[in-house]
VMD Tcl script that draws the C-alpha trace (Angstrom):
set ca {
  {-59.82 -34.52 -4.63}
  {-59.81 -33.11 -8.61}
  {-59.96 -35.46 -11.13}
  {-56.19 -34.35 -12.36}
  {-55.21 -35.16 -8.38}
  {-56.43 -38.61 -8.92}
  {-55.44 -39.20 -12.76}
  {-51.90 -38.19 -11.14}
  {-52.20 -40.73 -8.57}
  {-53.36 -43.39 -10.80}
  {-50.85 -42.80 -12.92}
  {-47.59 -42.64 -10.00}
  {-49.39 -46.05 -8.86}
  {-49.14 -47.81 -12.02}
  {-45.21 -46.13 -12.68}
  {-44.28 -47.59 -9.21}
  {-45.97 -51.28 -10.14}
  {-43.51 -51.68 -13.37}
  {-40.90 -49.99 -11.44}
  {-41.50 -52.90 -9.26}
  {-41.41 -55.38 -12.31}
  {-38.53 -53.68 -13.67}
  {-36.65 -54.78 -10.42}
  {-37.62 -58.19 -10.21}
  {-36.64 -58.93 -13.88}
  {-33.15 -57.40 -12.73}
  {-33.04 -60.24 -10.25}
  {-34.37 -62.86 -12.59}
  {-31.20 -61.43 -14.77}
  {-28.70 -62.08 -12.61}
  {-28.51 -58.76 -10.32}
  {-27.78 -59.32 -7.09}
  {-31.04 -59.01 -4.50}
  {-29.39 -56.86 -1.89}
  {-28.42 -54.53 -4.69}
  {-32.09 -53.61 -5.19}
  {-33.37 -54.16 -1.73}
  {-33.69 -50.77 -0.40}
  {-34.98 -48.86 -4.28}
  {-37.19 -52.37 -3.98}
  {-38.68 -51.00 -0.23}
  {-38.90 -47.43 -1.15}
  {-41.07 -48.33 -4.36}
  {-42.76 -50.84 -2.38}
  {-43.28 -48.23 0.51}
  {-44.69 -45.60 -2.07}
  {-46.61 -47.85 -4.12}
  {-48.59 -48.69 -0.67}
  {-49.32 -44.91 0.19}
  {-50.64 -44.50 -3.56}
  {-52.92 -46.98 -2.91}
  {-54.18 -46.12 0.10}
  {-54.84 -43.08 -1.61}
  {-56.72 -43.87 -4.33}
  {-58.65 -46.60 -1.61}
  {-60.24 -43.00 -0.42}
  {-61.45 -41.76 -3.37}
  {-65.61 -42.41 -3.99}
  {-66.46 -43.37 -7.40}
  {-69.93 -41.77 -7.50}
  {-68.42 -38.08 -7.61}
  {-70.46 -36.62 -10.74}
  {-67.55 -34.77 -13.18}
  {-69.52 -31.57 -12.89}
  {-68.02 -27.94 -14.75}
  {-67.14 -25.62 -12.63}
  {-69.35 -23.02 -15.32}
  {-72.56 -25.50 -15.25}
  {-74.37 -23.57 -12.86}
  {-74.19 -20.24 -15.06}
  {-75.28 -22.08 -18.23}
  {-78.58 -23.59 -16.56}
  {-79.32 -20.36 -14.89}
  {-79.64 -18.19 -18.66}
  {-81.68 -21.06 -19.64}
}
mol new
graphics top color blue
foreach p $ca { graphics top sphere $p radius 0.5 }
foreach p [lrange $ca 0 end-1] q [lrange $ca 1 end] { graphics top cylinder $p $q radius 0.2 }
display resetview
């Protein structure tokens, strides 16, 4: 997975978390829970899968250029 791939995933993950908070202030508010039960699942629901995601990903994967090997081979 490209760095971009898992910058985007990082990003939808932490988008879905204040989503999340968005909806429980909304109930702290005054909104009624059954309003935002099923936006409340679906973010839940997606929020999981991003994670999972991300779970997958090794951290030891050097950042390498894809043009690295031509510059060390004129040297």
């Amino acid at each position: 997975m490209s760095d971009d791939a898992i910058a985007t995933l990082g990003v939808r993950s932490s988008r879905r978390r204040r989503e999340l908070e968005k909806a429980v202030d909304a109930i702290l508010a005054g909104i009624p829970p059954l309003k935002l039960k099923d936006q409340i699942e679906t973010l839940q629901s997606r929020k999981a899968g991003l994670t999972a995601l991300l779970a997958d990903v090794p951290e030891d994967v050097p950042n390498l250029l894809p043009s690295a090997a031509a510059v060390y081979a004129c040297a």
